[in-house]
C-alpha distance (Angstrom), angle and dihedral (degrees) to the residues before:
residue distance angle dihedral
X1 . . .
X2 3.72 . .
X3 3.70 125.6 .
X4 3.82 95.6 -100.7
X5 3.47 93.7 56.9
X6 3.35 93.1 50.5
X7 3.81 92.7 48.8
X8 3.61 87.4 51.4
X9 3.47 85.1 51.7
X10 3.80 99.9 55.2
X11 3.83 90.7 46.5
X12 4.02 89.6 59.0
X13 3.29 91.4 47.8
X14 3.85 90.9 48.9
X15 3.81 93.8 46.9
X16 3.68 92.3 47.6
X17 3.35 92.9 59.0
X18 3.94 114.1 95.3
X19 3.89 93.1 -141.2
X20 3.46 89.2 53.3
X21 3.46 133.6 123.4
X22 4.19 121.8 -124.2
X23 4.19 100.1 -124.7
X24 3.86 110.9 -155.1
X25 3.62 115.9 -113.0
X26 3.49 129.6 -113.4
X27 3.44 93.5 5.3
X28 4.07 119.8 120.6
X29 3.91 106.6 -142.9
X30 4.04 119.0 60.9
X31 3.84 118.3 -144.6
X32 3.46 133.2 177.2
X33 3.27 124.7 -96.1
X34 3.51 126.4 -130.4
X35 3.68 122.7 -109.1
X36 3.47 129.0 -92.2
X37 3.88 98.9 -117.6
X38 4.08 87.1 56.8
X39 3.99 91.0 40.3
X40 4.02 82.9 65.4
X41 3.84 95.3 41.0
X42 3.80 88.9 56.3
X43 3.94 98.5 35.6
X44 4.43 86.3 46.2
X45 4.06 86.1 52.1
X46 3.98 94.7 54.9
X47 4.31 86.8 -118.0
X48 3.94 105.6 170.1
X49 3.75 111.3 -82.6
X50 4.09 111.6 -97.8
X51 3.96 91.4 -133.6
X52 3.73 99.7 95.3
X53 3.66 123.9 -143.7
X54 4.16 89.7 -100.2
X55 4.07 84.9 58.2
X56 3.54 97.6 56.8
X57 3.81 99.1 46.8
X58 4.04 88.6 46.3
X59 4.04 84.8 63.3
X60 3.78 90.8 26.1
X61 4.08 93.9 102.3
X62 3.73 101.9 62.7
X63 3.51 99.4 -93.1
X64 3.97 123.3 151.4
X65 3.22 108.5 -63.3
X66 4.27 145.6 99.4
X67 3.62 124.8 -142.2
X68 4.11 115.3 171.1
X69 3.75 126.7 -140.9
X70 3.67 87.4 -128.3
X71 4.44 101.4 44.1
X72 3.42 127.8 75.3
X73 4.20 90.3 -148.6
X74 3.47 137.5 69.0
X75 3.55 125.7 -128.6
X76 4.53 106.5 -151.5
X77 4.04 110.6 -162.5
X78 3.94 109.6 -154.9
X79 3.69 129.0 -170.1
X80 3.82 109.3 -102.4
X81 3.85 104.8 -105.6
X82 3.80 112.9 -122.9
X83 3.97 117.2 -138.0
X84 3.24 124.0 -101.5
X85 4.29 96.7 -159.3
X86 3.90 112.7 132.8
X87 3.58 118.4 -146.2
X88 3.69 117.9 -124.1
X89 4.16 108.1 -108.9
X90 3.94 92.6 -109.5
X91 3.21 90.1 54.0
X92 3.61 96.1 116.2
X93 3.55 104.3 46.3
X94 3.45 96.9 49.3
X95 4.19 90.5 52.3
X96 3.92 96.7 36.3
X97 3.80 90.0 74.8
X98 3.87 92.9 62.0
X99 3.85 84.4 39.6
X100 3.80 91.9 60.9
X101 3.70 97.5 31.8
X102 4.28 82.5 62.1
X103 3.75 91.0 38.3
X104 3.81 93.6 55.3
X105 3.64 90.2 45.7
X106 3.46 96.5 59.2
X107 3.56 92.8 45.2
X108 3.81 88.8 52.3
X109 3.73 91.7 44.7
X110 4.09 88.0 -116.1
X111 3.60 132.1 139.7
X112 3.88 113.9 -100.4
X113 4.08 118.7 -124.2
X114 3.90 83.8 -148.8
X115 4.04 122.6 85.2
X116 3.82 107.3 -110.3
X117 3.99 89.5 -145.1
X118 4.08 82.6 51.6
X119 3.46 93.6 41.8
X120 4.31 95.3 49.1
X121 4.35 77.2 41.7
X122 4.11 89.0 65.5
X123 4.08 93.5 37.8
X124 3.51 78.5 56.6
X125 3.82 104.5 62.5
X126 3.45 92.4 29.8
X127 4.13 82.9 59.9
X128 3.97 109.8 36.4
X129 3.92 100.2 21.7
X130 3.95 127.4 83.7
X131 3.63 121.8 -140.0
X132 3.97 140.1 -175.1
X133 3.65 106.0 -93.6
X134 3.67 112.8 95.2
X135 3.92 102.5 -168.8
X136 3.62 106.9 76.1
X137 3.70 121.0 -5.1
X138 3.70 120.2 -127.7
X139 3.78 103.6 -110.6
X140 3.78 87.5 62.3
X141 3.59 95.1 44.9
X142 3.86 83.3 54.1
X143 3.94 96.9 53.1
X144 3.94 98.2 44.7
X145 3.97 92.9 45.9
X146 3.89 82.1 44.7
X147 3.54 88.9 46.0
X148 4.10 89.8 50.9
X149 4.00 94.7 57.0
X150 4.04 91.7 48.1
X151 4.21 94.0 50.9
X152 3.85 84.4 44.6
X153 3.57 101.6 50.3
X154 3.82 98.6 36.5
X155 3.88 89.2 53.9
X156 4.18 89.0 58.3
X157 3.88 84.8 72.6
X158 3.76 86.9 66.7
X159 3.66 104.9 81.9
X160 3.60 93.1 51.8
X161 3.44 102.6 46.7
X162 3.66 88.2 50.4
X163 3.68 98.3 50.0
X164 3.74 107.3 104.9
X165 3.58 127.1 -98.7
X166 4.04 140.7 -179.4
X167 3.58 92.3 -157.0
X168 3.40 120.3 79.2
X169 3.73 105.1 178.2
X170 4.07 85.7 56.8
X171 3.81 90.6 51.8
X172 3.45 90.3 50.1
X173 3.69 92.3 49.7
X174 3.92 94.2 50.4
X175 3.63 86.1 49.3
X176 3.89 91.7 52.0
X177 3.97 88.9 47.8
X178 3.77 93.0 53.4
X179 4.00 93.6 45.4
X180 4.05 89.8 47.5
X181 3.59 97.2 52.1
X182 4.47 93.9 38.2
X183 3.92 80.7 57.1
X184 3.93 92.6 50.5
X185 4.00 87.1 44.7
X186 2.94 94.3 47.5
X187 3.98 99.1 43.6
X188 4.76 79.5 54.2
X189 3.62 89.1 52.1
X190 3.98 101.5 48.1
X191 3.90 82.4 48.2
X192 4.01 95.0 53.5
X193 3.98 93.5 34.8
X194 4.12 90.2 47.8
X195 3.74 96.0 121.2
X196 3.28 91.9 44.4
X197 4.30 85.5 57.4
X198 3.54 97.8 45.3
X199 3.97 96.2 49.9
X200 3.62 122.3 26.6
X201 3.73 96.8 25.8
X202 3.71 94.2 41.7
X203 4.13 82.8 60.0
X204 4.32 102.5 29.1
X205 3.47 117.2 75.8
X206 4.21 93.6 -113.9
X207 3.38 141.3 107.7
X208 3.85 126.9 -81.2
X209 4.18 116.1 -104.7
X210 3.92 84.0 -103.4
X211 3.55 94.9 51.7
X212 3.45 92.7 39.1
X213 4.08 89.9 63.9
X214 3.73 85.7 45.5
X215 3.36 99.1 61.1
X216 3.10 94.0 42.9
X217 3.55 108.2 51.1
X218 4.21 85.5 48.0
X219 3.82 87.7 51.5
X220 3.59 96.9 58.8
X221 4.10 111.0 17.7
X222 3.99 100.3 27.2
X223 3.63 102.4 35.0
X224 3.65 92.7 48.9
X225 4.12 101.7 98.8
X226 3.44 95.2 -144.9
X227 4.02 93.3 54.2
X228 3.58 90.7 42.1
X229 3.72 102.3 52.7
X230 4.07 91.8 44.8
X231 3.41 84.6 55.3
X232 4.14 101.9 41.9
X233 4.19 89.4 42.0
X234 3.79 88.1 48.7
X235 3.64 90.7 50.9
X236 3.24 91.8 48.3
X237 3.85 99.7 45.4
X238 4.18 89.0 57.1
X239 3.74 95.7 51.0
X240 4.03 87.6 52.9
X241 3.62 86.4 45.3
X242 3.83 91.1 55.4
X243 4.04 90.8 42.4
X244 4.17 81.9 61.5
X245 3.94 84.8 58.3
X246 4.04 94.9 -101.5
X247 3.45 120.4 146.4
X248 3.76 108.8 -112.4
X249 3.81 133.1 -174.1
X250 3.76 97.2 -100.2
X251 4.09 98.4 179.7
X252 3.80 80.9 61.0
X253 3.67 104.2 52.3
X254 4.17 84.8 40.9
X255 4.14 89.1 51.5
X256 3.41 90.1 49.7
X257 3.69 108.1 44.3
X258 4.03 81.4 46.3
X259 3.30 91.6 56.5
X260 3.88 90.8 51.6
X261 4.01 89.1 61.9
X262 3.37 100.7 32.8
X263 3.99 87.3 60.3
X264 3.91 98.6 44.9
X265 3.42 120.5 -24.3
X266 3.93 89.8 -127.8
X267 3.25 97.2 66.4
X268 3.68 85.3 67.5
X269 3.52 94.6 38.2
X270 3.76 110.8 41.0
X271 3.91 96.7 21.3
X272 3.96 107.7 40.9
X273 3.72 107.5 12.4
X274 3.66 101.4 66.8
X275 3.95 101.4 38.6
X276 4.55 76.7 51.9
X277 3.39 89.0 61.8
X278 3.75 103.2 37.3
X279 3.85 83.4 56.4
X280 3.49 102.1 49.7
X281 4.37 86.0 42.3
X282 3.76 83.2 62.7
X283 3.64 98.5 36.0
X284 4.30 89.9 57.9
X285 3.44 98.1 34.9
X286 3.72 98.1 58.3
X287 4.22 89.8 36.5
X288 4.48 91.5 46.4
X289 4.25 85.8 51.3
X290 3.68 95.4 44.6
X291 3.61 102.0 39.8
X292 4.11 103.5 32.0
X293 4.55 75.3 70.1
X294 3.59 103.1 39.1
X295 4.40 101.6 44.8
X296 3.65 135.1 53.8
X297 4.04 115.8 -96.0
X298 3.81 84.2 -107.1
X299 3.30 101.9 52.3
X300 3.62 95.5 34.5
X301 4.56 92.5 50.9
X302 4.36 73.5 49.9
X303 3.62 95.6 56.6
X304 3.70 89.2 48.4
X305 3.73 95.3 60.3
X306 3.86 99.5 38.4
X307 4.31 72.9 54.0
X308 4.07 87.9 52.8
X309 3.33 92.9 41.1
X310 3.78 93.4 60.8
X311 2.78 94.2 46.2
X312 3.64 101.1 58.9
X313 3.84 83.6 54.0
X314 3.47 91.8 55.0
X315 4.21 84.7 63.7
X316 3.53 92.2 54.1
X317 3.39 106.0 42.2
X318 3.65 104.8 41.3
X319 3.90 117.1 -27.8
X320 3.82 117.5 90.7
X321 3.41 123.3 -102.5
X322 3.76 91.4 -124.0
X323 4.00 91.6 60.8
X324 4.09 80.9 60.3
X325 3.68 109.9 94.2
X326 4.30 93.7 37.5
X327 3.94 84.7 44.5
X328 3.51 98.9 58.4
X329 3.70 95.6 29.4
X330 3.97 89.9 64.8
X331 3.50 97.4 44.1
X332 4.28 93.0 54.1
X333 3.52 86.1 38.4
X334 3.92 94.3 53.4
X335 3.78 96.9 30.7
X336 3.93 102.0 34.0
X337 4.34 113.0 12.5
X338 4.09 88.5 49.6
X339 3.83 91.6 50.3
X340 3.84 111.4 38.0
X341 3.62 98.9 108.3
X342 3.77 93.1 43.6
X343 4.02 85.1 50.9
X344 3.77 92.4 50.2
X345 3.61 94.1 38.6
X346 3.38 97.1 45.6
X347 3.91 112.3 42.8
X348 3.68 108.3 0.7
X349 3.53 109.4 98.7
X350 3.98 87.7 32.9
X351 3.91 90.4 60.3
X352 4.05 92.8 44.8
X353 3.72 92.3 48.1
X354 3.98 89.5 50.5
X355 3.46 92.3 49.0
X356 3.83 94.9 -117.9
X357 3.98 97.7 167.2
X358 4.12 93.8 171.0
X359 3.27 99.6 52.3
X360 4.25 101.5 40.0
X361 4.58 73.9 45.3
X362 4.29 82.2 55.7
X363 3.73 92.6 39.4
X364 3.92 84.4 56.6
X365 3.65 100.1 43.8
X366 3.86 89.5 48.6
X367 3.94 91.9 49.4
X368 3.14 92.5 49.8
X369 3.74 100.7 59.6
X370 4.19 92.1 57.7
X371 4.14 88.8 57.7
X372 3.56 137.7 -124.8
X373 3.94 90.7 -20.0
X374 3.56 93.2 74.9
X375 3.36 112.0 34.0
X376 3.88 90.1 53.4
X377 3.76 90.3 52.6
X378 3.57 87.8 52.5
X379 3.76 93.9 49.6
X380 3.26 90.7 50.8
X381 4.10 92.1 45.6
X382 4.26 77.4 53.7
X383 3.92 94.3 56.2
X384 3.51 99.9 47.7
X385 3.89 95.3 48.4
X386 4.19 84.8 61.4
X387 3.30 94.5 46.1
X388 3.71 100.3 48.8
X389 4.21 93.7 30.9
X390 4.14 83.8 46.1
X391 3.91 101.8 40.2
X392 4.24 79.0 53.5
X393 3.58 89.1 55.2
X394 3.69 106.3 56.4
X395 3.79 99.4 30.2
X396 3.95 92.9 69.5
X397 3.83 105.1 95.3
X398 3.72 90.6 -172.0
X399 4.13 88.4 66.0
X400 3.53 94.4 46.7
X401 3.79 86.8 117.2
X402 3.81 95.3 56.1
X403 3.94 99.6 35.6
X404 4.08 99.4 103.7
X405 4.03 87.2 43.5
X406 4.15 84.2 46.8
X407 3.72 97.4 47.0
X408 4.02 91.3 44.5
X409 3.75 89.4 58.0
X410 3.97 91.1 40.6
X411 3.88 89.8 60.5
X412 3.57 101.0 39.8
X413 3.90 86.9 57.9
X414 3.75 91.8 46.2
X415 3.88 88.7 54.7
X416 3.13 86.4 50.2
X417 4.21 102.6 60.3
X418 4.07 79.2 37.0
X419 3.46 90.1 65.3
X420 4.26 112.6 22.6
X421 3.67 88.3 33.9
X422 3.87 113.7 33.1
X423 3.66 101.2 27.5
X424 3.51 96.0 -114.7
X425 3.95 92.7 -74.8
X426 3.20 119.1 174.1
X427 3.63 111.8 -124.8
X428 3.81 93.9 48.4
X429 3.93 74.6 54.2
X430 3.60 97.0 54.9
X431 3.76 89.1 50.9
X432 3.00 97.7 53.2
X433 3.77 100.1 58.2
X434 4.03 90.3 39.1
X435 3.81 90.4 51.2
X436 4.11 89.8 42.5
X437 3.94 90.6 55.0
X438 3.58 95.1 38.4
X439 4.01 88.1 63.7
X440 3.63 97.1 34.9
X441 3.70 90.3 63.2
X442 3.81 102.2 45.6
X443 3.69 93.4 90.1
X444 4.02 109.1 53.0
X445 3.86 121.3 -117.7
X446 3.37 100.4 -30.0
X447 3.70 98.6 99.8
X448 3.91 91.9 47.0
X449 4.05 81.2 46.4
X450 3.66 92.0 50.2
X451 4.11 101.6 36.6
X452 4.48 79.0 54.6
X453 3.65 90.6 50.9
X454 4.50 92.1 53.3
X455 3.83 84.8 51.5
X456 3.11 92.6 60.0
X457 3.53 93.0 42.6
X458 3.78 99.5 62.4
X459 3.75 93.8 34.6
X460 4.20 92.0 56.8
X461 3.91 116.7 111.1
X462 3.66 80.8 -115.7
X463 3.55 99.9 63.0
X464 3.66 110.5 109.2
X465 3.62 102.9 153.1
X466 3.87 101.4 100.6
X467 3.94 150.3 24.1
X468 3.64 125.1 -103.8
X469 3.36 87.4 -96.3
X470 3.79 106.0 48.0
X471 3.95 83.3 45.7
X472 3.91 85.1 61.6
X473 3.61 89.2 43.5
X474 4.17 90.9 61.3
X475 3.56 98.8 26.8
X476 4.23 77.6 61.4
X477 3.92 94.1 45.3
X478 3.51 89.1 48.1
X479 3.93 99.6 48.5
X480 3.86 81.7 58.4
X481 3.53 92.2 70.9
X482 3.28 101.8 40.8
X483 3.99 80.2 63.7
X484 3.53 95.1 65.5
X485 4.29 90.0 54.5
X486 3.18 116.3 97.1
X487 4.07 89.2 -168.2
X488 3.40 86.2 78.8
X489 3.95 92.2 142.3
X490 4.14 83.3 55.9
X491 3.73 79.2 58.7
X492 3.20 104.2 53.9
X493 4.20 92.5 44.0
X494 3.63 94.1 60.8
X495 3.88 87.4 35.4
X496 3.46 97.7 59.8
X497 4.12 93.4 38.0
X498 3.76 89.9 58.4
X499 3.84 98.9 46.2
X500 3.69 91.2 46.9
X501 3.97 82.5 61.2
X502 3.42 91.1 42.9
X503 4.18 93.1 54.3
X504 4.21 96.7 34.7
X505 3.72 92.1 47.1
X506 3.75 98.5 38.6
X507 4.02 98.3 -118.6
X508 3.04 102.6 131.1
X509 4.12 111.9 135.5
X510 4.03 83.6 -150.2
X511 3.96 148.1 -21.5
X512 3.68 91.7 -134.0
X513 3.92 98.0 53.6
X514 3.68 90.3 42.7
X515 3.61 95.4 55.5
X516 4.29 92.1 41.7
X517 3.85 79.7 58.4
X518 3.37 96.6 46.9
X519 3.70 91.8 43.5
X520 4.25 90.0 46.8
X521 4.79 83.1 55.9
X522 3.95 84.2 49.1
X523 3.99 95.5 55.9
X524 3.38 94.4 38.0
X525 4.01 104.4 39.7
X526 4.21 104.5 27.9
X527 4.09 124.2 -101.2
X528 4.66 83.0 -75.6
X529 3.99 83.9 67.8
X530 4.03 96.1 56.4
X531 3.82 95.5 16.4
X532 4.19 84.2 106.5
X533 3.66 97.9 27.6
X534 3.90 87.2 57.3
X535 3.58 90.6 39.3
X536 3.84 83.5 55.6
X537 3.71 93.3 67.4
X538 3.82 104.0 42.5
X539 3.87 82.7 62.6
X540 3.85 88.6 62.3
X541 3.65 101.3 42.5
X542 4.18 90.1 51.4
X543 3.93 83.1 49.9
X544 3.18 100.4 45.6
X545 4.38 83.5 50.5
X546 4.11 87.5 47.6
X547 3.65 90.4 53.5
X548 3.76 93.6 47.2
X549 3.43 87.0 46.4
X550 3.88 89.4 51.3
X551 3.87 103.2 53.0
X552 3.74 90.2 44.8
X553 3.79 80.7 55.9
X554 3.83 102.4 52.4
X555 4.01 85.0 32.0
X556 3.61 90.1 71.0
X557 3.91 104.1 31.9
X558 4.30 111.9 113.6
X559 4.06 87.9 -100.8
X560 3.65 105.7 33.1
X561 3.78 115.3 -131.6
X562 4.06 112.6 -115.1
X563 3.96 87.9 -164.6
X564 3.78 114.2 118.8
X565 3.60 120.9 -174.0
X566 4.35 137.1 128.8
X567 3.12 121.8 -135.8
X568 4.10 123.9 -168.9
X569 3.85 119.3 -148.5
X570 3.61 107.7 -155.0
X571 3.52 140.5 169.4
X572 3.51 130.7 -106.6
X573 3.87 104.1 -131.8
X574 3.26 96.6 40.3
X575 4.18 99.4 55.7
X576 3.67 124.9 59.5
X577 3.65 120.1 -96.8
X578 4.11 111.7 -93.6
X579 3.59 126.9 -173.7
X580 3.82 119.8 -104.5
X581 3.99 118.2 -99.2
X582 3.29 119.7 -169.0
X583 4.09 112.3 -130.3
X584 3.72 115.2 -124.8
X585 3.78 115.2 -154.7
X586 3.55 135.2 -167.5
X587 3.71 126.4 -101.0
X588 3.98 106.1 -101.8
């Protein structure tokens, strides 16, 4: 270096010190400066500011320079001056010796004779400074003689990676160890060949150090076929191993596979990705035909997501996330798409009638992952079991008396799967209720006869068997099915024939729970529905006021009456139609 740089030097150094003093430029004599404390004593008692007038118009033009309001120095930024040294024309040769003697250390995992600060000192020069021979410059003397040690070493992993073997999991470890410690040799060289990096390659139309070992290292070990399919098969092998419920070495398989991509991403793509999936096709084809005969529908929907789960593991521990959406999609597709009618077929109506909620919930969850296809066949699998469980239910004669009670419990389970199973979704919701009223109609009036006949049941004087509330609770469940009648004027006749028994005879269980009934038929049917039935009552409640009227009457006559009776003045289109009967009296 030549004595101005170095003075340059020294006065960065000085300036970048923080106890340092500002010097003023340009000028030939150095004095101290004065101390901070008494810079602040003299700037707090308004003295005259040392910059003198020729200072400020020296920096008055904009130049490079910062003075603050509140300082009494200025601060001048410089460009850094570049060198001008020329290196000697052997230059090279006589520093490429230590150069490889490092290189070949590190590659050896050695300690180099050289000084690494020495060493990065020569890359240096070799990088940033010029020199006299005009055939080939020294930077890209560097990078092809670098270039020479890397293809020779990498190709000494050959022989032993070609050797033959009966082991795979060993061969797969030895290729592991070599990969490991390339990437840590690698990682040493880009950090002693850095200059080189950021200034010839940045400019020369070649790969970086690191990519230089990459390609490498797939140009000889991973392009080679026979290295390549020793290393895909024995991939392969350990995954099927683990899919048999062996422990594997998973940070293996992961190192490996990452080492695929991280080398060229078609290696994983075009080499290992689609012999993976043709593997696990044939793997959950064969197990889906074998086992959708030999388990149970539970077990077997089970098996299938103990399968999916694995699978998902698979993605995080070692498979890339790009293999995930053709993964999963051939193990549904194998396991679940190419078995839903056997499921259905086989086990669906048997898990509904036994009340299995988790596994119809399963059945769902699984359906749902293969799309519309399956969840529509399983709706459909939904409707028919009501129909055919339901058109059961109302066709035996010999349960006539236990048909309401029946049909309650029916529905209450079916709301159940609707909600625990299929998530309360809304087409399995609609068939539900179009299934339910297709059944409850195929036998004619008799449900609307019998659904009359169990209100009148609970809302008897006789009735004892629940609170006001649970009596709400029923009368609710069973004004549900008497929306899915279409009979409803059959309901109303035997409706209105009980209630007038209930009112003339004085059974009623209560006013208030015959009028929430009646007020239940009026939102659901339309004022014409309960037009009668509420007609039915205001004929009651003016008899009951004639009668009161009457024994106040005969209460306050001269000879008070001892005749008790009640009679009810009702109207004729209101009240069902009774026969005539002809009133015997006694002889007076």
């Amino acid at each position: 270096m030549s004595k101005t740089s170095g003075k340059n030097s020294s006065i960065r150094l000085k300036r970048d010190h923080p106890n340092s003093s500002f010097e003023e430029p340009n000028s030939s004599t150095k004095s101290p400066s004065p101390p901070i404390k008494k810079l602040k004593h003299q700037h707090n008692n308004n003295t005259t500011d040392p910059m003198d007038k020729e200072t400020r118009n020296r920096y008055s033009n904009g130049s490079s320079s910062f003075i603050s309001s509140n300082s009494t120095k200025k601060l001048i930024i410089k460009n850094l001056k570049t060198s001008s040294l020329v290196l000697p024309s052997d230059y090279f040769d006589k520093i490429w010796p230590l150069l490889k003697q490092a290189l070949e250390a590190i590659l050896n995992g050695t300690t180099s004779p050289t000084n690494e600060e020495q060493l990065y000192r020569h890359i240096d020069h070799l990088c940033t400074t010029s020199t006299n021979d005009t055939n080939t410059s020294p930077p890209t003397l560097l990078y092809d003689n670098l270039r020479k040690v890397l293809d020779e070493h990498i190709q000494t992993f050959l022989p032993i990676l070609l050797s033959e073997t009966n082991d795979s999991n060993d061969y797969l470890r030895v290729l592991n160890s070599i990969w490991n410690d390339h990437i840590i040799r690698a990682s040493l060289i880009r950090q002693l060949f850095i200059v080189l990096d950021r200034t010839y390659v940045l400019h020369a139309a070649v790969p970086s150090i690191w990519e230089l070992n990459q390609d490498l290292f797939r140009r000889y070990i991973m392009q080679n076929s026979i290295i390549s399919n020793r290393c895909i098969n024995g991939i392969l092998k350990l995954i099927e191993q683990e899919r048999r419920g062996e422990t594997i070495d998973r940070n293996l398989v992961k190192n490996l596979i990452r080492m695929l991509i991280d080398l060229h991403s078609n290696l994983y793509r075009k080499d290992f990705e689609p012999s993976f999936l043709q593997s696990t096709e044939e793997l959950y084809h064969n197990e889906g035909r074998h086992l959708i005969q030999k388990l149970e529908i539970s077990q077997y929907l089970m098996h299938v997501e103990r399968r999916l789960r694995e699978e998902q593991a698979r993605l995080i521990n070692y498979i890339d996330q790009s293999t995930k959406v053709q993964l999963i999609h051939t193990v549904e597709n194998n396991l679940i798409t190419l078995h839903i009618k056997n499921i259905l077929s086989k086990g669906f109506d048997t898990l509904v009638n036994e009340n299995r909620y988790t596994s119809i919930a399963l059945m769902y969850d699984l359906f749902l992952r293969i799309g519309p296809v399956g969840i529509n066949d399983l709706r459909e699998a939904f409707g028919n079991f009501i129909k055919t469980y339901g058109r059961a239910l109302i066709s035996d004669v010999d349960k006539d008396d236990k048909m309401v009670d029946e049909l309650l419990e029916f529905k209450e389970k079916l709301d159940r799967f609707l909600h625990e199973c299929f998530h309360d979704n809304e087409k399995f919701s609609n068939i539900l209720k179009d299934s339910f009223e297709h059944f409850m109609n195929q036998r004619a009036n008799k449900p609307a006869e019998l659904i009359a006949k169990a209100v009148d049941a609970r809302l008897r004087s006789g009735n004892k068997e629940a609170s006001e509330e649970e009596l709400e609770k029923i009368l609710d469940k069973l004004l549900i099915l008497f929306r899915f009648i279409h009979g409803k004027d059959v309901f109303e006749a035997f409706y209105k024939k009980d209630l007038a028994k209930r009112l003339l005879v004085g059974k009623s269980a209560s006013v208030d729970a015959e009028k929430s009934m009646l007020l239940k038929l009026k939102q659901e049917c339309g004022n014409v529905f309960t037009s009668k039935l509420e007609g039915m009552f205001k004929d009651m409640e003016l008899s009951k006021d004639i009668m009161t009227a009457f024994e106040q009457h005969m209460h306050n006559r001269e000879v008070p009456g001892n005749i008790s009776m009640f009679v009810s003045v009702l109207t004729m289109g209101f009240w069902p139609t009774y026969q005539p009967v002809s009133a015997i009296l006694p002889p007076e």
